[in-house]
N, C-alpha and C positions, 0 to 999 in steps of 0.2 A: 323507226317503226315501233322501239318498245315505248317509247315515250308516248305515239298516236295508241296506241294501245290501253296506257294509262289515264288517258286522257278518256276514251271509250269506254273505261270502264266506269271511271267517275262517274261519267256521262248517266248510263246506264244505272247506278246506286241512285242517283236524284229521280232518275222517272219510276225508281221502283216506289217511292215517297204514297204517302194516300192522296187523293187527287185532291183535297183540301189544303192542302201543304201545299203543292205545285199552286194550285190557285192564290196562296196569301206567298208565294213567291213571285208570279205574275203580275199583282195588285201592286207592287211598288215600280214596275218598272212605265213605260211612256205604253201608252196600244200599241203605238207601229211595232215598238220591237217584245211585244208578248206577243201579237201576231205573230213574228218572225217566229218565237220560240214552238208556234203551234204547229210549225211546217218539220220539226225535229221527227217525232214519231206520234202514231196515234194515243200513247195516253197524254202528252201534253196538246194533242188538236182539241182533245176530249175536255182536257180542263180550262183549255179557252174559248170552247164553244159555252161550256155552264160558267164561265166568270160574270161575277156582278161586280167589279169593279174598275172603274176604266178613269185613265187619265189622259186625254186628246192632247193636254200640253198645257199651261199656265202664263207660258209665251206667246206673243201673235205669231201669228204663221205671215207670211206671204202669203198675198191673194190668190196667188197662184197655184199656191195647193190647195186651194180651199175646196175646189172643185171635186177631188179626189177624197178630202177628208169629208165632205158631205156626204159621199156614197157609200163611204166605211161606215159614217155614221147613222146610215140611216139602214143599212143591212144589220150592223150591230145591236140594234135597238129594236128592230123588226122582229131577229130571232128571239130576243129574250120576253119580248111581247108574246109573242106564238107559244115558245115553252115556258110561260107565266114564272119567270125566274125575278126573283125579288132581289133589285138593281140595291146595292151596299152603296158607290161611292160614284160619283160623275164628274169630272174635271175637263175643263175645255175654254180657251183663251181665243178671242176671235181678229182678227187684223180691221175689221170696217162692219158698218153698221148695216150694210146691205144684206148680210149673211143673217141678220136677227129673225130674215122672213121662215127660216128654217127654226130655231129654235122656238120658237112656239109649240111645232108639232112635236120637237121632242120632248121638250117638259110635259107632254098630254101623256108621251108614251111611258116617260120616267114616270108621273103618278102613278099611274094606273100598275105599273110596279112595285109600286111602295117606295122609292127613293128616300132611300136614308142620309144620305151627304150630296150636295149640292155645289161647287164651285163654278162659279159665272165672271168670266172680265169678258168686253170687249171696249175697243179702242174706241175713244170718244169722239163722234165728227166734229168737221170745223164750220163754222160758215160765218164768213165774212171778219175773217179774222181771229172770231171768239169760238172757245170749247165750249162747245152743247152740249147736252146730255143724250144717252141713249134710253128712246121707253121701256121698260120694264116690260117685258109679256105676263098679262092678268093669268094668265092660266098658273102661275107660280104659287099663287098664293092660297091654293086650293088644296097645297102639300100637307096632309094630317101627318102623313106616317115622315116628314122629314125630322131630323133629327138638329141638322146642323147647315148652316146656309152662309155660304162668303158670294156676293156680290159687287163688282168693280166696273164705274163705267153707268153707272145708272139712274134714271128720274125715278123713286119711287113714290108716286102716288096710290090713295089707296084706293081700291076697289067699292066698285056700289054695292055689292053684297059682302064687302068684309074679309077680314084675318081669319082661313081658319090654319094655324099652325100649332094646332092643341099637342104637338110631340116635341116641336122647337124645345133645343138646350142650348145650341150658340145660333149668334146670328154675327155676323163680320160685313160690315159695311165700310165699304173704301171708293172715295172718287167720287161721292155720289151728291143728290139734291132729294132732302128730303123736307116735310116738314112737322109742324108741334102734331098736329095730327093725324101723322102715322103712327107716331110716339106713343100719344094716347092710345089708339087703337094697340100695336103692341103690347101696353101694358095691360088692357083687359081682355084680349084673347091668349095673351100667350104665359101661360102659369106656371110650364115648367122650365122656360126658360133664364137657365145658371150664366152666361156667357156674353156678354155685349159689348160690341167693338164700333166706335163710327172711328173712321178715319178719313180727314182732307173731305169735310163734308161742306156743302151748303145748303141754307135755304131755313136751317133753326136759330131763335135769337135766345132761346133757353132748353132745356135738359128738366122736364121734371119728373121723376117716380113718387106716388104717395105710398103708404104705410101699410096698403090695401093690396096694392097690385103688386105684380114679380114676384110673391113670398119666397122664392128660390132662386132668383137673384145674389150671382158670387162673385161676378169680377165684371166690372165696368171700363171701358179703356175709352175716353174720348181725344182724341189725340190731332194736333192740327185744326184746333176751332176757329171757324171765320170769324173775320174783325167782327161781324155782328152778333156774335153770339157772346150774350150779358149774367146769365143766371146758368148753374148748375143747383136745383136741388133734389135730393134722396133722402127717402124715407124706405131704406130697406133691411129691413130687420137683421139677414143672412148674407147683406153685404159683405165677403172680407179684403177686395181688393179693388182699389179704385186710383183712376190715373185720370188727371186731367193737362193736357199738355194748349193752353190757349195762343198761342205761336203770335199772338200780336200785341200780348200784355195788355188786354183793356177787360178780360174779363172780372167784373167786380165782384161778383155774389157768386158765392158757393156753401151752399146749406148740406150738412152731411151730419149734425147733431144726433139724428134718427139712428145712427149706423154702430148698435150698439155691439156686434159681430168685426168691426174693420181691425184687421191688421195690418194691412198695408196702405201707403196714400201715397201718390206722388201727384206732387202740384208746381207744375209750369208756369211761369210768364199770367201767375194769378195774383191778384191785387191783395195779397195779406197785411191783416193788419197787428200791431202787437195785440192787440186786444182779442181779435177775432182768434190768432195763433193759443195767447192764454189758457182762453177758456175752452180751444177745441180737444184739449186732452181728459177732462175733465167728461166729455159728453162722449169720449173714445176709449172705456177702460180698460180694450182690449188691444189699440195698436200698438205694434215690434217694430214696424218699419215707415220711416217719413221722411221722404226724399221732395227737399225744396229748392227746386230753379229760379233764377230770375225774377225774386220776386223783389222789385224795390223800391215798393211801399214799406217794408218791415225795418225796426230801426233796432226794434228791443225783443231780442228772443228771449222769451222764460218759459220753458217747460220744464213739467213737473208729473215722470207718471213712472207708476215703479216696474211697467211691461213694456217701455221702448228699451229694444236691442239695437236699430242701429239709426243712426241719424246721419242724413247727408244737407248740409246748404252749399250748394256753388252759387255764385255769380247774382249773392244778394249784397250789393257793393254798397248799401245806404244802412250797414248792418254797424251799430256802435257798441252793442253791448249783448253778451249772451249770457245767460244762466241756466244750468242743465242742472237740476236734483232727478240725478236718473241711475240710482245705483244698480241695474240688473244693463245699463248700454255697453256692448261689448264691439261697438263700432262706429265709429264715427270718421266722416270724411267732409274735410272744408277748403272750401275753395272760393274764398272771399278776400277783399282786399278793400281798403288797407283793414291789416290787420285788428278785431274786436277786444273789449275788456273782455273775462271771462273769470265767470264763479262756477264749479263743476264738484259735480258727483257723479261718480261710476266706478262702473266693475274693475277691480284689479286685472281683468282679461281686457281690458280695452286695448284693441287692434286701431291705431287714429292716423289718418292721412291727414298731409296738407300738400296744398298747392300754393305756395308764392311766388307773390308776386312785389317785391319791395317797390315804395315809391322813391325812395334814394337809395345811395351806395356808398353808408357812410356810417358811424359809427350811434348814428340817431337809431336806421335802421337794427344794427344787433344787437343793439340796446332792447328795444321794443320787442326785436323778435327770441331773444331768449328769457323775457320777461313772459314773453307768450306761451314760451313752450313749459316754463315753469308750473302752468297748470296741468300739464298731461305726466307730471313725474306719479313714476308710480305703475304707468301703462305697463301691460304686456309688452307692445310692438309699435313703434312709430315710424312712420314711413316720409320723408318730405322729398318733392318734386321741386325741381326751379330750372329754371333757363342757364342758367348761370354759376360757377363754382363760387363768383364772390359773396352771395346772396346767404351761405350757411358755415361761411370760414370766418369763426368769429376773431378779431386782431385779437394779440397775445395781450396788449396792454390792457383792451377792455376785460378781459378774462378775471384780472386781479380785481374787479369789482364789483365782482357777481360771483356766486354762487353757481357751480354744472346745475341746471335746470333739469336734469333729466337723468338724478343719482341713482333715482331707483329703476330703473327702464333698464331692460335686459334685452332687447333687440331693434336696433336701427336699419334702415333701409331707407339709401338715397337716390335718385332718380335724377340725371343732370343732364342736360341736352347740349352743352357745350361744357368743356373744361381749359379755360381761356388764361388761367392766371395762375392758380397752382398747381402743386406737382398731387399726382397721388397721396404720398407721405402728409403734405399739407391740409390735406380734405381728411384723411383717418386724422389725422393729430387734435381736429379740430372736435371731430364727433367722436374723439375719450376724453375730449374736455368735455361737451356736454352730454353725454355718459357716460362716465368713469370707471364704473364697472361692467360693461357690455358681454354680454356672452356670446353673441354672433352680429357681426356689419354685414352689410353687401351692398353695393351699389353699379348705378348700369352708366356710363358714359356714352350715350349717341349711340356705339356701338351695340351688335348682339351679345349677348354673351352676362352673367353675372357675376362681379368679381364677388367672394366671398372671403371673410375672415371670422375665425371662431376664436374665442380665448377661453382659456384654461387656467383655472386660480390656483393657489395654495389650498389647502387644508384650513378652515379658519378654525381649525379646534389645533391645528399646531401651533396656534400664536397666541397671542392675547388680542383682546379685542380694543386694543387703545387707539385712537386713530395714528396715524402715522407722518401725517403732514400738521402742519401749527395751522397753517391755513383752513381744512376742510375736518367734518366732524365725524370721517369715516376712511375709512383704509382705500385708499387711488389704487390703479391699478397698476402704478412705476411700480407699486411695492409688496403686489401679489400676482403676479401674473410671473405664470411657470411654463407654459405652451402656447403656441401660435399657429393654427392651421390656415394657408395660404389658398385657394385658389381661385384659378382663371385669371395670373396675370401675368404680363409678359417679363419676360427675361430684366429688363431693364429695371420695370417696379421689383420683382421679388428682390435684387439685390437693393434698391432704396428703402426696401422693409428691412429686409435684415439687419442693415446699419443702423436704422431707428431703434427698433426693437433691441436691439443688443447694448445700444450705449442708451437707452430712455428705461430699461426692466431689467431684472435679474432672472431671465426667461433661461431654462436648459433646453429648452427644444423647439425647433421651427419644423415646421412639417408642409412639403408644399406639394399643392397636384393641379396641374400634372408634374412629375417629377422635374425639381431643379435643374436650369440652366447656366452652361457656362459662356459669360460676355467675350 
């Protein structure tokens, strides 16, 4: 009883709330169950009778409830018509295209509200095998006072009297058929629209905004472009993010020169060329972020711009040579294969991922690949992922013929999805050869969990600064390393460190957590 008591009191503190409160508490939950909550007492029926904001579901229903959510919806709509309450938000997901005879009438009643957020899917019929489209109800397009519009599921063509969406800021298009000339029309009625989304669209073979239209125009997402779509181009002054994801690799042309605001770009499965890549930093003084997929037409990457922060290429596998003069990049992530030349400049904070992928398992391979890593000495944090434990345990005899690639790098992290061949002891042995003085490792085998090591040096003002091996031109860490903090590893590894570390350093202290185990 004292607990229902406390519980009733709670209860009771939240409906003392102002009724604007209770209502942006109601706005996030489904209608059914803010309904529910209006049956609690009268100040919360009160604040779901004045709600303007409602979510029916995003989900399809069952046809079967459709019948029942049609009468919620159309009492719901009726009341806030009556006491002229200006509708915030409408969400609602439909199972079949028959139910569209109903939404017409209410998109008449949501205008006439003022409807400021609009979300619309319903499931696309079939006939004769193939996905149709569902018609768009004209009445939609009549929205001045909308703000923001996601549409799934739909033919939009455009209307005989026109766009008026003179308050549009996002417009989210998903599942749909549209085509150049809604686009057009878009771009000359709707001016203050910042926001535009097509997704898994058909029916465009090009993308273009001129220099004139969208002046408010901030983030562009076309994502899932049909094989027939050939041309992206933008002239948008206030552009700063723009995504092209063309999922069938044949789109050729993308003109974005104009986009002298862009700081971000991401280009999919688009036909780059070295040339075209050259010169696009150059006509971009303001981009930090450029993330390139599948692009593999590119053979020669050379960028050169002093405001990219971070740079990503995966899976541009025709890639033979890169060159980055980008001293302010404090990130970068590659995941190309086989491995490129590379000439680099950047920031001493550089955070750089790789993904490998060796094409042998043999001593060609660690050859090349710590020739590779040789350009990121210097980095903040390096990170490498592989399938494999053979793939970054360089053999001890190639060791004598190379230089650690990675003296000056103060934190490594490895990522291995199998560890098939050596022990623990032999995966760290390998990454204080290639770097030598590390301040913290960690790495994740398959399992959850990260195992971590920290190292702790000498004093380098208690010694001289002579190196101390005849081989290397700086103090290893066999001969300054004073402490080892251990954890997340099992019983078994902590004691194969101990014995490393004790007969490889002149360590006084091992530190292990969770607290040491005995075998």
């Amino acid at each position: 009883m004292e607990g229902r008591s406390d519980v009733d009191a709670a209860a009771d503190r939240i409906s003392k709330l102002p009724e604007p409160i209770l209502q942006h508490i109601l706005s996030f939950l489904l209608a059914k169950d803010a309904a529910r909550m209006s049956t609690l007492s009268k100040v919360w029926d009160s604040a779901w009778n004045s709600l303007s904001s409602f979510n029916f579901g995003d989900k399809f229903l069952k046809s079967k409830d459709m019948p029942k959510l049609v009468n919620v919806v159309n009492q719901t709509l009726a009341n806030r018509q009556k006491h002229k309450i200006s509708m915030q938000k409408f969400s609602l997901g439909l199972p079949h295209h028959r139910w569209l005879s109903y939404v017409d009438d209410w998109i008449k009643i949501l205008i006439a509200c003022n409807i400021k957020e609009l979300n619309l899917r319903v499931s696309r019929p079939i006939y004769e095998g193939k996905l149709e489209y569902n018609s768009l109800p004209e009445a939609i397009f009549a929205a001045k006072a909308l703000n923001v519009l996601r549409l799934d599921g739909f033919k939009i063509e455009l209307p005989s009297d026109g766009i008026k969406f003179s308050s549009l800021r996002e417009l989210h298009l998903s599942d749909v058929f549209l085509n150049e000339e809604f686009i057009q029309a878009l771009c000359t009625s709707c001016c203050n629209l910042e926001d535009l989304y097509l997704q898994n669209f058909d029916g465009l073979a090009s993308f273009q905004v001129g220099n004139t239209s969208l002046p408010k125009l901030k983030k562009v997402n076309l994502e899932f472009c049909p094989f027939v779509f050939q041309l992206v181009d933008i002239a948008a002054i206030n552009l700063e993010d723009l995504k092209i994801d063309s999922l069938h690799g044949n789109l050729k042309v993308v003109k974005i020169t104009a986009c002298k605001a862009l700081k971000t770009l991401y280009l999919n499965c688009v036909a780059v060329t070295d040339e075209w890549l050259e010169s696009l930093f150059s006509s971009l003084p303001n981009l930090e972020i450029f993330k390139l997929f599948s692009c593999e037409t590119l053979k020669n990457m050379k960028i050169t711009s002093d405001r990219l922060k971070w740079l990503m290429a995966s899976r541009c596998d025709n890639l033979i040579a890169v060159e980055l003069d980008t001293p302010n990049l404090i990130k970068f992530q590659y995941n190309c294969h086989p491995l490129s030349t590379f000439k680099l400049k950047a920031s001493v904070l550089l955070e750089a991922t790789f993904c490998l992928f060796p094409e042998t398992d043999d001593n060609h391979w660690h050859s090349k690949f710590t020739k590779f890593l040789a350009n990121f000495n210097h980095s903040k944090a390096i990170e490498l992922s592989c399938h494999c434990d053979r793939v970054i345990v360089i053999p001890k005899d190639l060791r004598e013929n190379f230089l650690p690639p990675l003296y000056g790098t103060n934190i490594l992290q490895v990522n291995l999805q199998n560890q098939s061949k050596y022990s623990v002891v032999d995966i760290i042995d390998s990454m204080l050869w290639i770097s030598p003085h590390l301040g913290a490792l960690s790495f994740i085998i398959r399992a959850p969990g990260v195992k971590t090591l920290k190292f702790i040096y000498e004093d380098a003002s208690d010694n001289d600064e002579k190196p101390c091996c005849a081989s290397l031109p700086w103090k290893c860490w066999r001969h300054v390393l004073k402490k080892v903090k251990l954890q997340n590893f099992t019983c078994m590894e902590q004691q194969e460190l101990r014995n490393y570390f004790f007969a490889n350093a002149d360590i006084s202290e091992m530190v292990v957590i969770p607290p040491d185990c005995s075998l």
